[in-house]
N, CA, C and O atoms as CSV, one atom per row, in Angstrom:
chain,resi,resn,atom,element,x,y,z
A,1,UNK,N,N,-41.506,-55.659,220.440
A,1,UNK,CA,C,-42.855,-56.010,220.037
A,1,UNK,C,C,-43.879,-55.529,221.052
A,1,UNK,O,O,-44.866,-54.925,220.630
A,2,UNK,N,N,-43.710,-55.774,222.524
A,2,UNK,CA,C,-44.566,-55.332,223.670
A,2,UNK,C,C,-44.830,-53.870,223.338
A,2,UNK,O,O,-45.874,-53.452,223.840
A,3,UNK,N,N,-44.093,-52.927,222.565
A,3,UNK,CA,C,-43.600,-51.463,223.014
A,3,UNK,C,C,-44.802,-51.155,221.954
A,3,UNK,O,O,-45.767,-50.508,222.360
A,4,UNK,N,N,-44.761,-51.594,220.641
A,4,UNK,CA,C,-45.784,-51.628,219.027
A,4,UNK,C,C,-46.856,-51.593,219.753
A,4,UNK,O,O,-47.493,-50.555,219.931
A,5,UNK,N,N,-47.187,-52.788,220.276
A,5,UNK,CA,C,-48.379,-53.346,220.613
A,5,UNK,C,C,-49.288,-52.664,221.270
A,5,UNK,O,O,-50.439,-52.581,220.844
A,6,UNK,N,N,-48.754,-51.885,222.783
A,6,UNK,CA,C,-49.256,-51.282,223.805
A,6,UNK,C,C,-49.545,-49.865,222.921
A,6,UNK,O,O,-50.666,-49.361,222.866
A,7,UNK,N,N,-48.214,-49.234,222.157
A,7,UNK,CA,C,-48.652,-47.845,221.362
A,7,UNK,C,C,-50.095,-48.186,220.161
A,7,UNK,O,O,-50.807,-47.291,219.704
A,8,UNK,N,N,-50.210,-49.288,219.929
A,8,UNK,CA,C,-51.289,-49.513,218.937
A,8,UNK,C,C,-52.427,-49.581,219.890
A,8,UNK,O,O,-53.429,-49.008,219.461
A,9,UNK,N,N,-52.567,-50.190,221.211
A,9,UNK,CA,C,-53.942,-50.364,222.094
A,9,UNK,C,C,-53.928,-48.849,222.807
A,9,UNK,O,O,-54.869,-48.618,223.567
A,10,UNK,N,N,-53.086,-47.969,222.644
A,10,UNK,CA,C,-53.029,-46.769,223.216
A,10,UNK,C,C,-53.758,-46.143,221.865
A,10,UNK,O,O,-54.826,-45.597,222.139
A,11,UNK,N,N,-53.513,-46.122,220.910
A,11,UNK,CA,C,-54.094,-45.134,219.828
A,11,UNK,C,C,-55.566,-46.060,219.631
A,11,UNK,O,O,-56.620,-45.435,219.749
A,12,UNK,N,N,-55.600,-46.924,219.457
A,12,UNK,CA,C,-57.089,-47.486,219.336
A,12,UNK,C,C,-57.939,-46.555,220.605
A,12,UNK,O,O,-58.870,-45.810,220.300
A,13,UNK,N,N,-57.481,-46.719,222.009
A,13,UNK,CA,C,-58.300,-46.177,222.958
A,13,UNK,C,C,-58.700,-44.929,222.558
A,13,UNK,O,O,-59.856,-44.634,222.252
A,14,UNK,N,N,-57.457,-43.961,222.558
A,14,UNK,CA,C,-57.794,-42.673,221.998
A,14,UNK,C,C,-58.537,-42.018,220.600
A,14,UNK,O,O,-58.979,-40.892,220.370
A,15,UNK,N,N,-58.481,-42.926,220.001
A,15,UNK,CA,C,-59.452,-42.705,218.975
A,15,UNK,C,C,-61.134,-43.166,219.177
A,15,UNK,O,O,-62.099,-42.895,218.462
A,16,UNK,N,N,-61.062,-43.871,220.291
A,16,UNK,CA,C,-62.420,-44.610,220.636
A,16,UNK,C,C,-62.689,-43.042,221.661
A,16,UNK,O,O,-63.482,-42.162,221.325
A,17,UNK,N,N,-62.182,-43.017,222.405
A,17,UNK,CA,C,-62.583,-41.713,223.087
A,17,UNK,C,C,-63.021,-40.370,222.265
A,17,UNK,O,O,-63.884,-39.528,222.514
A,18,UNK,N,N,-62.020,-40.505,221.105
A,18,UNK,CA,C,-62.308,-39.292,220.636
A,18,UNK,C,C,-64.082,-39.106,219.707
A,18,UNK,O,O,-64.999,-38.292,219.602
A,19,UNK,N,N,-63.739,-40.281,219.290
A,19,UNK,CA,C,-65.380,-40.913,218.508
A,19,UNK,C,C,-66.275,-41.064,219.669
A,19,UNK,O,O,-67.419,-40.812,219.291
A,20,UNK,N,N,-66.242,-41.388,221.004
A,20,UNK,CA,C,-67.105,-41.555,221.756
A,20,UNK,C,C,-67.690,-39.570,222.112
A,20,UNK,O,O,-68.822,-39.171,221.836
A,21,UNK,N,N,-66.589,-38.675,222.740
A,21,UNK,CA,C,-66.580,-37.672,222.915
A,21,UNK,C,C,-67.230,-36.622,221.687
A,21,UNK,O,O,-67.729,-35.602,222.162
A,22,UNK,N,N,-67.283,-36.723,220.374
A,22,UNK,CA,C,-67.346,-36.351,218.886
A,22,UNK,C,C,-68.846,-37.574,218.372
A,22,UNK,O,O,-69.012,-37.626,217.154
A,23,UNK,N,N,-69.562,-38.220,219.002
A,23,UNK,CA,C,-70.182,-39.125,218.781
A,23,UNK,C,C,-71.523,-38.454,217.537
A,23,UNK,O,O,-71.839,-39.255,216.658
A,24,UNK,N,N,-72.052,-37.407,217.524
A,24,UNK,CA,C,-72.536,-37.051,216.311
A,24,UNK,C,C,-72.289,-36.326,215.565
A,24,UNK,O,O,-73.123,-35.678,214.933
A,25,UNK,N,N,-70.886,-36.232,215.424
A,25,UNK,CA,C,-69.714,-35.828,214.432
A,25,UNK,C,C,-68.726,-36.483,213.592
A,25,UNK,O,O,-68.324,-36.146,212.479
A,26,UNK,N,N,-68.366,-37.593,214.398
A,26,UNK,CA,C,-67.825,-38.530,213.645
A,26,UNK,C,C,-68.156,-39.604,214.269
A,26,UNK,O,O,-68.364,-39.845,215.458
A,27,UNK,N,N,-68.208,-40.853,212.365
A,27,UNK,CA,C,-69.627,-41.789,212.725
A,27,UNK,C,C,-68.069,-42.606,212.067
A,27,UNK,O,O,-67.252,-42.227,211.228
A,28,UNK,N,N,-68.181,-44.041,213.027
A,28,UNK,CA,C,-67.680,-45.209,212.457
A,28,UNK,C,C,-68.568,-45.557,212.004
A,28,UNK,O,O,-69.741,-45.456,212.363
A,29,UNK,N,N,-67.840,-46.294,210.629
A,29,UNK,CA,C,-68.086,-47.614,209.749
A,29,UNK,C,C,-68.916,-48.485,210.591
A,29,UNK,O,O,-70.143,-48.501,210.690
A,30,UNK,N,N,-67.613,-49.550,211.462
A,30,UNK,CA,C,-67.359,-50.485,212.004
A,30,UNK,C,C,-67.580,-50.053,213.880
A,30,UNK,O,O,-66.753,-49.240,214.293
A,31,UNK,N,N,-68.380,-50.448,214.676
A,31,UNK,CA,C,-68.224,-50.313,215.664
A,31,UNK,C,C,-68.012,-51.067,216.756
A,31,UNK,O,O,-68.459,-50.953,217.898
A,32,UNK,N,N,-67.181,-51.958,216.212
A,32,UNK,CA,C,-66.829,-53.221,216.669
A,32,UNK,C,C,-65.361,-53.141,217.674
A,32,UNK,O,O,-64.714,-52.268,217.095
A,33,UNK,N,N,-64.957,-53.365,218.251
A,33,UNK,CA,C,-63.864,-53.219,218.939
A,33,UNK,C,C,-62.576,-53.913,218.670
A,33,UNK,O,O,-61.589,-53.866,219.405
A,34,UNK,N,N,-62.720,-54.838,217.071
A,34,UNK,CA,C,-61.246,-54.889,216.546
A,34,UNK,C,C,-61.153,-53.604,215.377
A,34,UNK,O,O,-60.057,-53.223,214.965
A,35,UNK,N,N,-62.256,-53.087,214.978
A,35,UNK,CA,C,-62.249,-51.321,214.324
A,35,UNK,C,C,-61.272,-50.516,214.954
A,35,UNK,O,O,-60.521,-49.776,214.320
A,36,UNK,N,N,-61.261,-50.624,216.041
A,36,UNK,CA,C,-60.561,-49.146,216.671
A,36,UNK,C,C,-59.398,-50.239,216.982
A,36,UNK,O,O,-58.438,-49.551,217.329
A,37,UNK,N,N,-59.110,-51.274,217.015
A,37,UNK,CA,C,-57.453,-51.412,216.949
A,37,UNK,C,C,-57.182,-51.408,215.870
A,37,UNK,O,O,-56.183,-50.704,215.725
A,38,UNK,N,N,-57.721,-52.064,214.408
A,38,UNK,CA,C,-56.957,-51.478,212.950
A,38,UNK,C,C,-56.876,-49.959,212.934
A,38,UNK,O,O,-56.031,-49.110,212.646
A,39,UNK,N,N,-58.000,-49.992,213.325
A,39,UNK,CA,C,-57.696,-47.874,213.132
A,39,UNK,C,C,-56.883,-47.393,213.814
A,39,UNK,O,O,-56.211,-46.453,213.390
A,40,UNK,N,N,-56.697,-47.939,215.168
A,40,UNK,CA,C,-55.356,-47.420,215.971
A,40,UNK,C,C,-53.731,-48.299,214.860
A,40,UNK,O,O,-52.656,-47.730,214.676
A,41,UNK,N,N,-53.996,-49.319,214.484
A,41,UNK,CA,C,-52.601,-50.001,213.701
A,41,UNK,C,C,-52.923,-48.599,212.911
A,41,UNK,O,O,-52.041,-47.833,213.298
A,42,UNK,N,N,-53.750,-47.917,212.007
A,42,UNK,CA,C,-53.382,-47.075,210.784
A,42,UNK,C,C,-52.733,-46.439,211.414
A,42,UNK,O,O,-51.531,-46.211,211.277
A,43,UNK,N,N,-53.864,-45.855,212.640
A,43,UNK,CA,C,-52.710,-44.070,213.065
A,43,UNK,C,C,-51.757,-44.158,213.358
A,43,UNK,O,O,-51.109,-43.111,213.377
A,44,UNK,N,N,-51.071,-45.425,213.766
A,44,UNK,CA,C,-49.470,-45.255,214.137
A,44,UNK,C,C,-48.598,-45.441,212.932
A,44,UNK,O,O,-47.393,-45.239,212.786
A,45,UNK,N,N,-49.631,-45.934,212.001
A,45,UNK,CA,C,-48.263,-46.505,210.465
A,45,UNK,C,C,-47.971,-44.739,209.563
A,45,UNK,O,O,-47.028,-44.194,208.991
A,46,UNK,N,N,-49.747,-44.310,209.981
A,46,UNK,CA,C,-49.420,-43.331,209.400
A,46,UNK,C,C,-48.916,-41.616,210.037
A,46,UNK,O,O,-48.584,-40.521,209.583
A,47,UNK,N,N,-49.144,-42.330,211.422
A,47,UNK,CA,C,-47.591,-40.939,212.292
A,47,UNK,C,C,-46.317,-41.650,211.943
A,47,UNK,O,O,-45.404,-40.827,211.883
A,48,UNK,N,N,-46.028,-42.527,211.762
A,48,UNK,CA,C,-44.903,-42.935,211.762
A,48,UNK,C,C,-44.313,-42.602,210.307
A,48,UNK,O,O,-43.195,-42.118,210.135
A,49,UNK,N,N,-45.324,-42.967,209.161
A,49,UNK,CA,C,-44.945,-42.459,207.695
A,49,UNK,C,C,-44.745,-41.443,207.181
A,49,UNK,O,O,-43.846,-41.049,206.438
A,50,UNK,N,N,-45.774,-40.914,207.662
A,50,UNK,CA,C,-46.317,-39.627,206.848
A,50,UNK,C,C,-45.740,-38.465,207.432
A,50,UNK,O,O,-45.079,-37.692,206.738
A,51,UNK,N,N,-45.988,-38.213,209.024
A,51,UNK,CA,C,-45.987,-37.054,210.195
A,51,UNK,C,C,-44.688,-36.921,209.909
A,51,UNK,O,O,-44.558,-35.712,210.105
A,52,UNK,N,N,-43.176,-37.479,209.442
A,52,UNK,CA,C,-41.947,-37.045,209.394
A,52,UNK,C,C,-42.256,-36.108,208.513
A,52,UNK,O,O,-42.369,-34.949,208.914
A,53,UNK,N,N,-42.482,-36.473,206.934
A,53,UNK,CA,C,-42.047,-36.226,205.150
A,53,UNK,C,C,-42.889,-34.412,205.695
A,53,UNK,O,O,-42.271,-33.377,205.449
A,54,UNK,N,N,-44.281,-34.375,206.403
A,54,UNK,CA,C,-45.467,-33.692,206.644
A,54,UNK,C,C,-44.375,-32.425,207.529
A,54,UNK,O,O,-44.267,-31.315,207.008
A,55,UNK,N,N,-43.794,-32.664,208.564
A,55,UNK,CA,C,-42.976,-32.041,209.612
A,55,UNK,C,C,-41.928,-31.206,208.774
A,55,UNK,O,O,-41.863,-29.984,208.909
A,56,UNK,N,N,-41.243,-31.787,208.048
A,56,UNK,CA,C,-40.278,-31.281,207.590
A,56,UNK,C,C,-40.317,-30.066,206.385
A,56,UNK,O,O,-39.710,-29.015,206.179
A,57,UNK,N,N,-41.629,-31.017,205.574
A,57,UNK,CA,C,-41.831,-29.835,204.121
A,57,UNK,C,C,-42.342,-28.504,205.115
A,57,UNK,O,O,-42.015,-27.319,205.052
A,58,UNK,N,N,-43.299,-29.230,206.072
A,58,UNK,CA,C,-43.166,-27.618,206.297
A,58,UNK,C,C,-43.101,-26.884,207.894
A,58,UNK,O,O,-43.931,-26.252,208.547
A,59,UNK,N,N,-41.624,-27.329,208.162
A,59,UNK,CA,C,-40.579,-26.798,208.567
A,59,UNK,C,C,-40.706,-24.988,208.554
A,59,UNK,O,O,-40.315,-24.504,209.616
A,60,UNK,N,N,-41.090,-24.170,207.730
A,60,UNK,CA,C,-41.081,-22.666,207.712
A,60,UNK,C,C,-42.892,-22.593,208.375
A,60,UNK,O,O,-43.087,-21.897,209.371
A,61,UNK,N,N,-43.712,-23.113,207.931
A,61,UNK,CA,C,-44.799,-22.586,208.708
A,61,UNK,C,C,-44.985,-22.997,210.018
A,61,UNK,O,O,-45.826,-22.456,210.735
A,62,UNK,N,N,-44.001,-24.258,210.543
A,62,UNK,CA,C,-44.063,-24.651,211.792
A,62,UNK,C,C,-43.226,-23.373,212.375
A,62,UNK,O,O,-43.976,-22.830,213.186
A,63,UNK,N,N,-42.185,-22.777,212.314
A,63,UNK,CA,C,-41.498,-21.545,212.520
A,63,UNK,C,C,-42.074,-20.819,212.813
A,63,UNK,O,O,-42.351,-20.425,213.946
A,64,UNK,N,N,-42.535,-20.320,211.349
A,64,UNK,CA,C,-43.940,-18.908,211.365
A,64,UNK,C,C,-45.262,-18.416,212.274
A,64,UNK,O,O,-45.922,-17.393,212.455
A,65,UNK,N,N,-45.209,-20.069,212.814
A,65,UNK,CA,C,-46.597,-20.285,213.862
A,65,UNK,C,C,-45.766,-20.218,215.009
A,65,UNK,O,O,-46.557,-19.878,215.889
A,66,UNK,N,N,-44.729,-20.329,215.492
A,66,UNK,CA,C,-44.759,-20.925,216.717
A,66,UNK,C,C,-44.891,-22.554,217.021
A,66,UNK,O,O,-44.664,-23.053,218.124
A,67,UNK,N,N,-45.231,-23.165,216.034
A,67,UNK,CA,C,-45.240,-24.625,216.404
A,67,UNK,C,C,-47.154,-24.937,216.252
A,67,UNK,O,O,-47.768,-26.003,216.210
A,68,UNK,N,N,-47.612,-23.607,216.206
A,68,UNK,CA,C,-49.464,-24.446,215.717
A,68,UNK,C,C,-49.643,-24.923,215.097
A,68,UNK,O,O,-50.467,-25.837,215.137
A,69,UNK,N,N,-48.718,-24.466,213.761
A,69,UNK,CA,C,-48.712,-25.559,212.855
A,69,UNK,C,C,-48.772,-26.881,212.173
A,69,UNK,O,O,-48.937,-27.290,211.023
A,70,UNK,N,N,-48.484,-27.596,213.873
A,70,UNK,CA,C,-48.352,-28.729,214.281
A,70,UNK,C,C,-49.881,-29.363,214.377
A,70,UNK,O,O,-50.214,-30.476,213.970
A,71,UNK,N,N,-50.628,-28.490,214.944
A,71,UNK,CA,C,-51.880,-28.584,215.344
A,71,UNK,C,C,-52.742,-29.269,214.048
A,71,UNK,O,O,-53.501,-30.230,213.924
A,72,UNK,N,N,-52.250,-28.339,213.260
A,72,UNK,CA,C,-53.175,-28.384,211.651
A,72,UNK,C,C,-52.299,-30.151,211.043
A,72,UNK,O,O,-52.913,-31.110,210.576
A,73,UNK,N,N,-51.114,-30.079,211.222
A,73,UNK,CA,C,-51.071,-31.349,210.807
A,73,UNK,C,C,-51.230,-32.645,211.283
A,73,UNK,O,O,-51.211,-33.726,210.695
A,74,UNK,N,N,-51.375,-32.378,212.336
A,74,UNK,CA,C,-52.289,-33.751,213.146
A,74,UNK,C,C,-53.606,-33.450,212.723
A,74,UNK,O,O,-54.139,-34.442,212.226
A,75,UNK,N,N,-54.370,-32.384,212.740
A,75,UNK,CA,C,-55.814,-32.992,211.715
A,75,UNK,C,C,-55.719,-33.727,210.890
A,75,UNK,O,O,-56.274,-34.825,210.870
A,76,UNK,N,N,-54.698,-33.089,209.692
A,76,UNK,CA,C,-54.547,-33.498,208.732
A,76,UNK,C,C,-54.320,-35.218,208.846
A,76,UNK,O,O,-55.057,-36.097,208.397
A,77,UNK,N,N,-53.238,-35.337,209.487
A,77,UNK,CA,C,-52.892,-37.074,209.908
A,77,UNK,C,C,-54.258,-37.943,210.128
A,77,UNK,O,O,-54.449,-38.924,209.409
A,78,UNK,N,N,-55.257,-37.555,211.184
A,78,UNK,CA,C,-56.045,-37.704,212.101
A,78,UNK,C,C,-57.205,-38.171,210.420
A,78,UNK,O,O,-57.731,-39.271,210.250
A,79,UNK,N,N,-57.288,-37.183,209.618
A,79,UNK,CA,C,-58.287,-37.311,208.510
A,79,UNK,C,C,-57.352,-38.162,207.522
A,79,UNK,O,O,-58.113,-38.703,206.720
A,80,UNK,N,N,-56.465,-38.392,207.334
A,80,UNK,CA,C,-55.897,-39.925,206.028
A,80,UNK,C,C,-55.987,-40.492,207.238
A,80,UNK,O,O,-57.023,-39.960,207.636
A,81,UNK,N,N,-55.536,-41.389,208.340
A,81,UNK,CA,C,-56.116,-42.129,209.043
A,81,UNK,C,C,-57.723,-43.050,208.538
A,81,UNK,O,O,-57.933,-44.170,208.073
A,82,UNK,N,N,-58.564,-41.943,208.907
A,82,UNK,CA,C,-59.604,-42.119,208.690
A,82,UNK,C,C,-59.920,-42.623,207.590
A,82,UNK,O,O,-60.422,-43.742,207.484
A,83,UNK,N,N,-59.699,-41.959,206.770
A,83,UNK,CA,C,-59.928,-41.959,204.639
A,83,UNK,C,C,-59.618,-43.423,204.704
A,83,UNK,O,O,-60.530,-44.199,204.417
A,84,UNK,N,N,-58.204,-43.999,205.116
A,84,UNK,CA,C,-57.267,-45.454,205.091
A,84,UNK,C,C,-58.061,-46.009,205.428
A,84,UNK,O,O,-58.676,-46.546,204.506
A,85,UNK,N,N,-58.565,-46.264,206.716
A,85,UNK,CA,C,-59.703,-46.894,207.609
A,85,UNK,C,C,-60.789,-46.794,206.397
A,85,UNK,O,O,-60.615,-47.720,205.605
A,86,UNK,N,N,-61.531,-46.195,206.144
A,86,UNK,CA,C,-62.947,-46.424,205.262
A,86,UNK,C,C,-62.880,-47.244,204.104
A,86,UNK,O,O,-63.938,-47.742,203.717
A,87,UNK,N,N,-61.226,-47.611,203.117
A,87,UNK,CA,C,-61.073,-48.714,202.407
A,87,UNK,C,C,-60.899,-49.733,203.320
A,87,UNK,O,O,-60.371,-50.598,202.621
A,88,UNK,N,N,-60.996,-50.161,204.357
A,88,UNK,CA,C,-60.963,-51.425,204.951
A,88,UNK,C,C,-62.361,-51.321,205.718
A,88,UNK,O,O,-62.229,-52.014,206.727
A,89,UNK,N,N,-63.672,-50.750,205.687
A,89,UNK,CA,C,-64.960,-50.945,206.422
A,89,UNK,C,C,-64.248,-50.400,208.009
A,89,UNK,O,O,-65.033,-50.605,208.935
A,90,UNK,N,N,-63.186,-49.887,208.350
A,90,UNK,CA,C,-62.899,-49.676,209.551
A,90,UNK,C,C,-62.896,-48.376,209.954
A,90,UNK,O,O,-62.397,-48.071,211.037
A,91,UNK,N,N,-63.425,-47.503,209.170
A,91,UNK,CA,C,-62.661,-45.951,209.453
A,91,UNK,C,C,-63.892,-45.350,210.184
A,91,UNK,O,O,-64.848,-45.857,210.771
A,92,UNK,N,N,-63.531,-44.164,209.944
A,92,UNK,CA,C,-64.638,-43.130,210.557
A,92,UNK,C,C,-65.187,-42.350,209.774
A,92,UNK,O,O,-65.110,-42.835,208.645
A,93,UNK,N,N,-65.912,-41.012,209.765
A,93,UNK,CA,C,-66.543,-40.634,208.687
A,93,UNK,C,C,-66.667,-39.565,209.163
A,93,UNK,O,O,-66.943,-39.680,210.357
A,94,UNK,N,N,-66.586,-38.204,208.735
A,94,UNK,CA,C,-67.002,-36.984,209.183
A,94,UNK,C,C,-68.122,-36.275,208.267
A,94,UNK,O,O,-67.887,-35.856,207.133
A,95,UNK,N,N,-69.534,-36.187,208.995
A,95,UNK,CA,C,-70.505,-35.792,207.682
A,95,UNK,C,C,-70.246,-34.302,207.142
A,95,UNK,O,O,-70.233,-33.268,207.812
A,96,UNK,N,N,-70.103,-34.407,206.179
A,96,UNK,CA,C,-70.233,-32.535,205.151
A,96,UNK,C,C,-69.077,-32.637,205.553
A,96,UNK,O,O,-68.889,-31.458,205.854
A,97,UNK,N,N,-67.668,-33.405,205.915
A,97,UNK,CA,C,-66.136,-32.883,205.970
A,97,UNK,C,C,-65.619,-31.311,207.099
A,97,UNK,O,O,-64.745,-30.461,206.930
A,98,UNK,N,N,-66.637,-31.515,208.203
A,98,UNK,CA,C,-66.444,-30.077,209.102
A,98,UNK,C,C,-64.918,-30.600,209.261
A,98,UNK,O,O,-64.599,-31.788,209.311
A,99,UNK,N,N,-64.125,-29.609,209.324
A,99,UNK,CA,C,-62.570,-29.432,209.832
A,99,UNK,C,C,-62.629,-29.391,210.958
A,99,UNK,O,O,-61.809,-30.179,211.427
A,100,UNK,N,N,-63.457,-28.619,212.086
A,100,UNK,CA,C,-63.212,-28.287,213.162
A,100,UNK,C,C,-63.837,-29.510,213.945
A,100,UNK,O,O,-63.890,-29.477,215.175
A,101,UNK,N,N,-64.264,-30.489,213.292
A,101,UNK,CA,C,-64.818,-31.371,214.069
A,101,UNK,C,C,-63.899,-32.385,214.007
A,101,UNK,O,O,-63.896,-33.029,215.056
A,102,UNK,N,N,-62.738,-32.974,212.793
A,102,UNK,CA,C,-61.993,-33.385,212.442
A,102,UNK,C,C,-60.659,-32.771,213.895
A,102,UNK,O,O,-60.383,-33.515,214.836
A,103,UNK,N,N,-60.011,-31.291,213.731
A,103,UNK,CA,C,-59.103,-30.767,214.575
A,103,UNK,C,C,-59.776,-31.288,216.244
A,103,UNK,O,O,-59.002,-31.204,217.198
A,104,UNK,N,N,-60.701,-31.621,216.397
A,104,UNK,CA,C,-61.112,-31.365,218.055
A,104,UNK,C,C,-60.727,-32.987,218.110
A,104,UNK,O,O,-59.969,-33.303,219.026
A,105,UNK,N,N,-61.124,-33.914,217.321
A,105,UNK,CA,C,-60.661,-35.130,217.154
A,105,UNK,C,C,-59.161,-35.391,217.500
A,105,UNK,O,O,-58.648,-35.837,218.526
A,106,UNK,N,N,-58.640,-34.987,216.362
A,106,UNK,CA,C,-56.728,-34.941,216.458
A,106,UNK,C,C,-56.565,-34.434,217.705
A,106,UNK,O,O,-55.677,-34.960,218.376
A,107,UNK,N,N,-57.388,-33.266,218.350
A,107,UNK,CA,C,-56.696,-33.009,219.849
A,107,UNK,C,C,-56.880,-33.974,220.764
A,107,UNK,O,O,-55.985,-34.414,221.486
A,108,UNK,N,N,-58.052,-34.340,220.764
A,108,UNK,CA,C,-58.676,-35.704,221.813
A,108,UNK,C,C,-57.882,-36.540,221.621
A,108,UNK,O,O,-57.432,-36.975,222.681
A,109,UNK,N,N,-57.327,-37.158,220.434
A,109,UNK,CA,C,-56.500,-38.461,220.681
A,109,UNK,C,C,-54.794,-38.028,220.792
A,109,UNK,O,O,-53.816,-38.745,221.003
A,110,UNK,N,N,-54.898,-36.613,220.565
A,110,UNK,CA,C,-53.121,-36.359,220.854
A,110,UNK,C,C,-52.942,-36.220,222.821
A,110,UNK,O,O,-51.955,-36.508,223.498
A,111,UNK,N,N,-54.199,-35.721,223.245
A,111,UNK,CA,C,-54.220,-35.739,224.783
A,111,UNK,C,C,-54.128,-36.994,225.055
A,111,UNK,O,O,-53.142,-37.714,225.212
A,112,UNK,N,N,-55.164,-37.185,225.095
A,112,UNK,CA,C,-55.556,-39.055,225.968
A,112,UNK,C,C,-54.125,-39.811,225.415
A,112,UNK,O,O,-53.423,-40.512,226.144
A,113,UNK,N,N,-53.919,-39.609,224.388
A,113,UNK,CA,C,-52.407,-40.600,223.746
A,113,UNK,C,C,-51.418,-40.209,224.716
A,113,UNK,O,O,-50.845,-41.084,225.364
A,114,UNK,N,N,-51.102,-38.742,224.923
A,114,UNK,CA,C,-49.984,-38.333,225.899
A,114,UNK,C,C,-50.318,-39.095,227.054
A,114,UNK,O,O,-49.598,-40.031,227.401
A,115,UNK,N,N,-51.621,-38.695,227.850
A,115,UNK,CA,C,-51.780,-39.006,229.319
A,115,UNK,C,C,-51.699,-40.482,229.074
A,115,UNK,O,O,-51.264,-40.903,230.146
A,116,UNK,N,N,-51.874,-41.546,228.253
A,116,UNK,CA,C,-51.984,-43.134,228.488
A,116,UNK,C,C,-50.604,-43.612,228.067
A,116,UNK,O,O,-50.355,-44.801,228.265
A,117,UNK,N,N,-49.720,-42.880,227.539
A,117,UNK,CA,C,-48.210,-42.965,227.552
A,117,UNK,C,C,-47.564,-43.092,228.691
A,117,UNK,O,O,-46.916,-44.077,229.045
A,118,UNK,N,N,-47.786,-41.761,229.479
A,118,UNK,CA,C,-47.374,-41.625,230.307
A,118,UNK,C,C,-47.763,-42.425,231.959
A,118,UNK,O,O,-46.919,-42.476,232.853
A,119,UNK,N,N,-48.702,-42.803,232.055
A,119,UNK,CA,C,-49.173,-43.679,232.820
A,119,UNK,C,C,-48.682,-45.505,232.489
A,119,UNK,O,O,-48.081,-46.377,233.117
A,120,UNK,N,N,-49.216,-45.410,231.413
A,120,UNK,CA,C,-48.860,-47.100,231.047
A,120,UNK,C,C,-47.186,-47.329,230.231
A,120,UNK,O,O,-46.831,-48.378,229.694
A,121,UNK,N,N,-46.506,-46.290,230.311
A,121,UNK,CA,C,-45.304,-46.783,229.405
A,121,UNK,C,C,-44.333,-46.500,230.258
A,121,UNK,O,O,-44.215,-45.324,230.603
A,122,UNK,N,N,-43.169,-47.784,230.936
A,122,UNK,CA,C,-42.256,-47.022,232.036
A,122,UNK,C,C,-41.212,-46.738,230.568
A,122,UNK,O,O,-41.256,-47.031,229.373
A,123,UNK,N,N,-40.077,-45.815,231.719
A,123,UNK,CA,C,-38.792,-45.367,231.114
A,123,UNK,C,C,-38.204,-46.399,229.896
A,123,UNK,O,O,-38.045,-46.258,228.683
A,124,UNK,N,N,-38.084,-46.961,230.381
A,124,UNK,CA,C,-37.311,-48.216,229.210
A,124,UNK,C,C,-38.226,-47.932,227.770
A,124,UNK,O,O,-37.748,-47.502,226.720
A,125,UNK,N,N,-39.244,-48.184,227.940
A,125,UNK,CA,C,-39.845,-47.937,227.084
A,125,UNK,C,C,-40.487,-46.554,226.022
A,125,UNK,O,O,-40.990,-46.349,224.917
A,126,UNK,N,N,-40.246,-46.173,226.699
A,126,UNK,CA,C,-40.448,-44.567,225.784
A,126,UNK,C,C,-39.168,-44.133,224.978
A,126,UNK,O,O,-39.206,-43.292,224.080
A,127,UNK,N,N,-38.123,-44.737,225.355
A,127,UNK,CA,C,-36.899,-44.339,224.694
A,127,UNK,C,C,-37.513,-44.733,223.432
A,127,UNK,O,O,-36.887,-44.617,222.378
């Protein structure tokens, strides 16, 4: 339960960074600070759901790229996240749907997520 918990206050942060960093690009709903922990609970239900079924179908363009491929589907993740979040008043919003403002997002919270892993999560726990 400790292990859920800390990965859910880790993705809330990083998504608050990334909205703080992206601040007239992408606009929360909710700017309340239990917002970015439901929104951090989505992004982990939906790396955890989705990012497998997403990885695998496409398995040949992750190949074809080298693995950038990867890149494009964490936007992708990064934007249903969001979409999920906006039926609960919690999400975020990207005006006119820019992609590249969406991808700089998914990178911001795939960094800060690595570096606050790695700082706040010992061995035992990352297994």
């Amino acid at each position: 339960m400790g292990k859920f918990l800390l990965r859910v206050i880790i993705n809330a942060v990083s998504v608050y960074v990334a909205v703080a960093i992206l601040s007239g690009h992408i606009l929360m709903q909710n700017n309340q600070w239990y917002a970015y922990l439901v929104l951090g609970l989505i992004f982990g239900l939906v790396n955890a759901l989705i990012r497998p079924v997403l990885m695998i179908a496409s398995c040949p363009l992750l190949v074809l790229t080298l693995g950038l491929g990867t890149l494009l589907i964490n936007t992708l993740l990064f934007l249903i996240a969001g979409w999920i979040g906006q039926g609960f008043q919690m999400g975020f919003i990207i005006p006119e749907q820019q992609f590249w403002f969406a991808f700089l997002g998914a990178l911001i919270v795939s960094v800060v997520s690595l570096i606050l892993s790695r700082f706040l999560m010992n061995d035992k726990q990352k297994a």
